[in-house]
C-alpha positions as CSV (number, residue, x, y, z in Angstrom):
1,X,0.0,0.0,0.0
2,X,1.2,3.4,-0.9
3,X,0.7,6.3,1.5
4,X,1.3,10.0,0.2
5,X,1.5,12.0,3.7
6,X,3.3,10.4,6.6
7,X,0.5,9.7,9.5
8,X,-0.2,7.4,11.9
9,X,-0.7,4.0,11.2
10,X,-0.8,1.1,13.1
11,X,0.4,-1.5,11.3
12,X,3.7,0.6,10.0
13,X,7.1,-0.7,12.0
14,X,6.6,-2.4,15.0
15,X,3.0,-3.1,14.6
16,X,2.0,-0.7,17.6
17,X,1.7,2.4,16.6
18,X,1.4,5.5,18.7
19,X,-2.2,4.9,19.9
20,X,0.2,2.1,22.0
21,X,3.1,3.6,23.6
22,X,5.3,2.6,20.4
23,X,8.0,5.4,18.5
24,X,6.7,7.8,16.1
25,X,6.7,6.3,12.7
26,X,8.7,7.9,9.8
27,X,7.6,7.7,6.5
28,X,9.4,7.6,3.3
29,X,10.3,10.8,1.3
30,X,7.2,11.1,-1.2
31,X,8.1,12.4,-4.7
32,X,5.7,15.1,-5.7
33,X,4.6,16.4,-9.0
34,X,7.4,19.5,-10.0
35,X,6.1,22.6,-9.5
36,X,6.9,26.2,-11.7
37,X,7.8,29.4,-10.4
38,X,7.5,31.8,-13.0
39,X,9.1,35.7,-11.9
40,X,8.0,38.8,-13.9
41,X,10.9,41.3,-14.0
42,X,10.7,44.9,-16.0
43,X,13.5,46.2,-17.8
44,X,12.7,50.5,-18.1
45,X,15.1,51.9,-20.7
46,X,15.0,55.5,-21.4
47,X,15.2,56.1,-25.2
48,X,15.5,60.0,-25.9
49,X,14.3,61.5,-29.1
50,X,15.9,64.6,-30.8
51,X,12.9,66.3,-32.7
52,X,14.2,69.5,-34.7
53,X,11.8,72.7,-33.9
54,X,12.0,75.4,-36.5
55,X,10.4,78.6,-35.8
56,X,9.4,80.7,-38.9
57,X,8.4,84.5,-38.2
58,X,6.2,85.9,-40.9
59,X,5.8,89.6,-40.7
60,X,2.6,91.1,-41.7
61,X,2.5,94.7,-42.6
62,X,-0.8,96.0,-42.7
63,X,-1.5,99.2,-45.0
64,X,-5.0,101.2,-44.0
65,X,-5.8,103.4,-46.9
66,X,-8.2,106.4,-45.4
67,X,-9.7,108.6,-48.0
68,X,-10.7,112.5,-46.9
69,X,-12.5,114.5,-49.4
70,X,-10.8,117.4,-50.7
71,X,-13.3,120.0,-51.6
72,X,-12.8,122.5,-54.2
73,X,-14.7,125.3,-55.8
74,X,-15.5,126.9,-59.1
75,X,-16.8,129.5,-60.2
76,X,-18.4,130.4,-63.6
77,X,-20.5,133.8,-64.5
78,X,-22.8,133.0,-67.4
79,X,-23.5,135.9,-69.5
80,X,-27.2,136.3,-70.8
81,X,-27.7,139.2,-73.4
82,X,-31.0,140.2,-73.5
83,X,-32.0,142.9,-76.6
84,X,-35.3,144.7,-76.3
85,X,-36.4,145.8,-79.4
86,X,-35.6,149.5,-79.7
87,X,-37.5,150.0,-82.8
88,X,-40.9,148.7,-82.0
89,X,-41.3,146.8,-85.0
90,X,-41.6,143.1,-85.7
């Protein structure tokens, strides 16, 4: 009979067993099933980046036209001839 733990038994070594004044028993080394630890470690590596930055200034010049009358004058004489007829006749 195979046994997996080691516990009391009556019938191991001298028949007596605890539960009779006997020695503690001591049970072969039971082979278990292999077991996998698996550890995680995390590797950080700084990578730094160059990134060229141009800066391009455009200058806007602004024109603002204003317009302001300029008034002038003339003058002009017409000349009206008026005749009244002297001799009475037509």
């Amino acid at each position: 009979m195979f046994f997996n733990r080691c516990y009391e038994n009556e019938n191991v070594n001298t028949g007596m067993g605890m539960m009779n004044g006997g020695c503690p028993c001591t049970c072969p080394p039971v082979m278990e099933c292999p077991q996998e630890r698996v550890c995680h470690r995390e590797m950080n590596y700084e990578v730094p980046h160059i990134i060229p930055v141009n800066t391009r200034i455009i200058n806007h010049h602004v024109y603002r036209h204003t317009y302001q009358p300029m008034y002038t004058t003339t003058m002009e004489d017409e000349v009206s001839n008026v005749y009244e007829n002297k001799c009475g006749g037509f």
